[in-house]
C-alpha positions in Angstrom: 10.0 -20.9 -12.9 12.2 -18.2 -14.6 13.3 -18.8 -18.5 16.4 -16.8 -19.1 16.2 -15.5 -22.5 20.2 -15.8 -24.1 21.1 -14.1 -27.7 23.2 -17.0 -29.9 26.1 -16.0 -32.3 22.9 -16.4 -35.0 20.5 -13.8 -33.1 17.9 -16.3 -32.1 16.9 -16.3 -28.9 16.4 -19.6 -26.5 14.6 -19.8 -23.2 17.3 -21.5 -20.8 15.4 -22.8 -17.3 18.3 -22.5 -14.2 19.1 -25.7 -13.0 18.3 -25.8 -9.3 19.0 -23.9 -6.5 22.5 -23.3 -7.2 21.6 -21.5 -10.0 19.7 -19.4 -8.2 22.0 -18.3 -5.6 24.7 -17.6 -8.4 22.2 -15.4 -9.8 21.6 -13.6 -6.8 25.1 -13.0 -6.3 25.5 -11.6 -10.1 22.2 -9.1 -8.7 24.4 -8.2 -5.5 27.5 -7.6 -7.4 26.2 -5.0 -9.9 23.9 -3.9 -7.3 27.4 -2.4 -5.7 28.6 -1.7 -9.2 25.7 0.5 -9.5 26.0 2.1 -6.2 29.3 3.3 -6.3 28.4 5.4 -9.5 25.3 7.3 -7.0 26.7 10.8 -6.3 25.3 11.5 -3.0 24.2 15.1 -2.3 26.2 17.4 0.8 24.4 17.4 3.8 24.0 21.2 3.1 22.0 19.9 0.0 19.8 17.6 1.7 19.0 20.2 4.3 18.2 22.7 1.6 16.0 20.4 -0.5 14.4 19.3 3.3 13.8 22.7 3.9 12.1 23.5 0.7 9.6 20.5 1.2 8.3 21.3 4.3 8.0 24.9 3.0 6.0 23.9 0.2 3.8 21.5 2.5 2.6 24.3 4.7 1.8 26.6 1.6 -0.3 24.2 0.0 -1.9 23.1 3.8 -3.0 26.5 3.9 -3.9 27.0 0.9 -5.9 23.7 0.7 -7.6 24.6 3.8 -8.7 28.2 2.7 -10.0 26.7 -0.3 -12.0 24.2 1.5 -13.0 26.7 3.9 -14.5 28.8 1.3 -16.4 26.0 -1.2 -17.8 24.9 2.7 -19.5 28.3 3.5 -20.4 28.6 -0.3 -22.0 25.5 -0.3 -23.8 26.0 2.9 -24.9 29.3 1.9 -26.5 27.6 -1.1 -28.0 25.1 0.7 -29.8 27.3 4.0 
């Protein structure tokens, strides 16, 4: 089970056990609450940001494809030049 860990006036530490289920959904709806807390602060990009950042992905996956792919091309015929 989870052991809550709670600071006393005299900074020592207990291990509290939640009673039951009740405890759990309370708990759940403390998570949800500064879950939304947390997601109002996000600043979301513009879609003219997340096209940009898009666009400069897939850019950066077809240079490295090719380049991938030129340099396996070329350690292939190496090493089957070696090896004939």
């Amino acid at each position: 089970m989870a052991k809550k860990k709670i600071k006393s006036a005299g900074s020592q530490q207990t291990n509290v056990e939640p009673q039951g289920m009740s405890a759990k959904f309370k708990e759940f709806g403390e998570f949800l609450e500064q879950s939304k807390v947390e997601m109002k602060k996000v600043i979301w990009p513009t879609q003219k940001e997340t096209i940009q950042t898009c666009t400069a992905v897939l850019v950066l996956v077809v240079v490295m494809s090719i380049f991938l792919g030129v340099v396996d091309l070329g350690l292939s015929k190496f090493v089957e030049a070696i090896l004939s």
